[in-house]
C-alpha positions in Angstrom: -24.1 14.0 -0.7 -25.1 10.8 0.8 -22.7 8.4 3.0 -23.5 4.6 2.9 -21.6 2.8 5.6 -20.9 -0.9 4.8 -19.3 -3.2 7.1 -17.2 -6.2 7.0 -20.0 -9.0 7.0 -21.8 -7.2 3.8 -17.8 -5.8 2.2 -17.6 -9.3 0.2 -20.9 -8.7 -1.3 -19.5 -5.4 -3.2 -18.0 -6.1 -6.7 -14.9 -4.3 -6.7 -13.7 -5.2 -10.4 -12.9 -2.7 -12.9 -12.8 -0.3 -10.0 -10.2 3.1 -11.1 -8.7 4.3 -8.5 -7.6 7.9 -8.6 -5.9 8.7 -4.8 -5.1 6.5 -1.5 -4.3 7.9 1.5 -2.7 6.2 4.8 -4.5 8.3 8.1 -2.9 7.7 11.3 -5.2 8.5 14.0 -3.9 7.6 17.4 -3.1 3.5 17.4 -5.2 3.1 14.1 -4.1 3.6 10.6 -6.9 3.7 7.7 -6.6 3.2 4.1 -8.5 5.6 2.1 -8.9 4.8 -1.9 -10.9 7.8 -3.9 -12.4 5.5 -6.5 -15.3 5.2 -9.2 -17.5 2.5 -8.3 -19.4 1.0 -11.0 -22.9 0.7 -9.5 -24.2 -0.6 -12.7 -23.3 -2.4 -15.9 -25.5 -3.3 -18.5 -25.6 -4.6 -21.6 -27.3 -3.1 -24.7 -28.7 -4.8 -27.6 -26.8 -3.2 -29.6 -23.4 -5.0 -27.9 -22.5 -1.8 -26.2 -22.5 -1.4 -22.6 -24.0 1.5 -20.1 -22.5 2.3 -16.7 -23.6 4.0 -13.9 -20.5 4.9 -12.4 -20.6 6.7 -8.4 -18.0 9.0 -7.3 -16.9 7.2 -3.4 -14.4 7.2 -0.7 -13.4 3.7 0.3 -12.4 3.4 3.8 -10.7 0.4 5.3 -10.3 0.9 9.1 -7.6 -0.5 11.3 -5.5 -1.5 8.4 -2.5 -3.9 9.4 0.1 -5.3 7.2 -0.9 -3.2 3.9 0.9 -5.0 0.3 0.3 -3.4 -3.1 1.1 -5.0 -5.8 1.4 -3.6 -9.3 1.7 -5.6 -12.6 5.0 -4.1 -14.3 4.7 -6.0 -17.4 1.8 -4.2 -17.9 3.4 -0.4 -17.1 6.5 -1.6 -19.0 4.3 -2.2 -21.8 2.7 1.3 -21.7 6.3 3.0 -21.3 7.4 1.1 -24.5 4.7 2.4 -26.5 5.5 6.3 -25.3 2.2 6.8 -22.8 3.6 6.9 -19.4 6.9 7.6 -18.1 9.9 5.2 -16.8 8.5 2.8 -14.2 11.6 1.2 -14.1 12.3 3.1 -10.7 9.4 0.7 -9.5 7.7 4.1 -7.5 4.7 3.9 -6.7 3.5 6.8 -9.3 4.3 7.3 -13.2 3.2 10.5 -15.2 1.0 10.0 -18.5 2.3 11.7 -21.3 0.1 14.2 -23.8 0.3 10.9 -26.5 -0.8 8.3 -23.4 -3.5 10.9 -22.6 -4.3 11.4 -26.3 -4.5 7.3 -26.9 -6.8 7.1 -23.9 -9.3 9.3 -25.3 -9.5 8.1 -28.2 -10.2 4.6 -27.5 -13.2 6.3 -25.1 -14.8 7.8 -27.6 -14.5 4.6 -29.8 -15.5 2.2 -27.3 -18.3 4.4 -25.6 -19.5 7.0 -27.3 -22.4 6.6 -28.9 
């Protein structure tokens, strides 16, 4: 497997929409701390004449070094939403993790295969 290093002059150049991210992890190593995000990066996106759209999507490891004064910020109107319909569980605890449920799971495949399956 290949490693591309990027630093901060070219970082703004990277379209990071749409990005999934599927893990973080905070390292401490001495007086650093880095911010790793396991993520699908979407190398490509192109649109078909047929109005569909094809994706080249890379497996990567996103490391920010040095990382001071970290803030996440998720949009709970959007979990809340998802709870109320039955896919994920209670993110009224505001945690930083919720579990998808067989339905949510169930839903999200379905609208896969309907929006990208050919």
């Amino acid at each position: 497997m290949k490693r591309l290093e990027i630093g901060s002059s070219a970082f703004d150049q990277l379209s990071l929409h749409d990005v999934r991210v599927y893990a973080f992890v905070r390292q401490r190593q001495q007086y650093e701390v880095n911010l790793s995000l396991d993520i699908d990066y979407l190398a490509e996106w192109n649109r078909l004449p047929d109005d569909r759209h094809d994706f080249l999507v890379v497996p990567a490891t996103l490391t920010f070094m040095d990382v001071v004064d970290l803030q996440i910020h998720l949009d709970w109107g959007t979990l809340d939403r998802l709870h109320k319909k039955g896919y994920i569980s209670d993110p009224k605890s505001k945690a930083l993790s919720f579990v998808v449920n067989e339905e949510g799971l169930s839903r999200a495949k379905e609208l896969f295969e309907k929006l990208f399956a050919k």
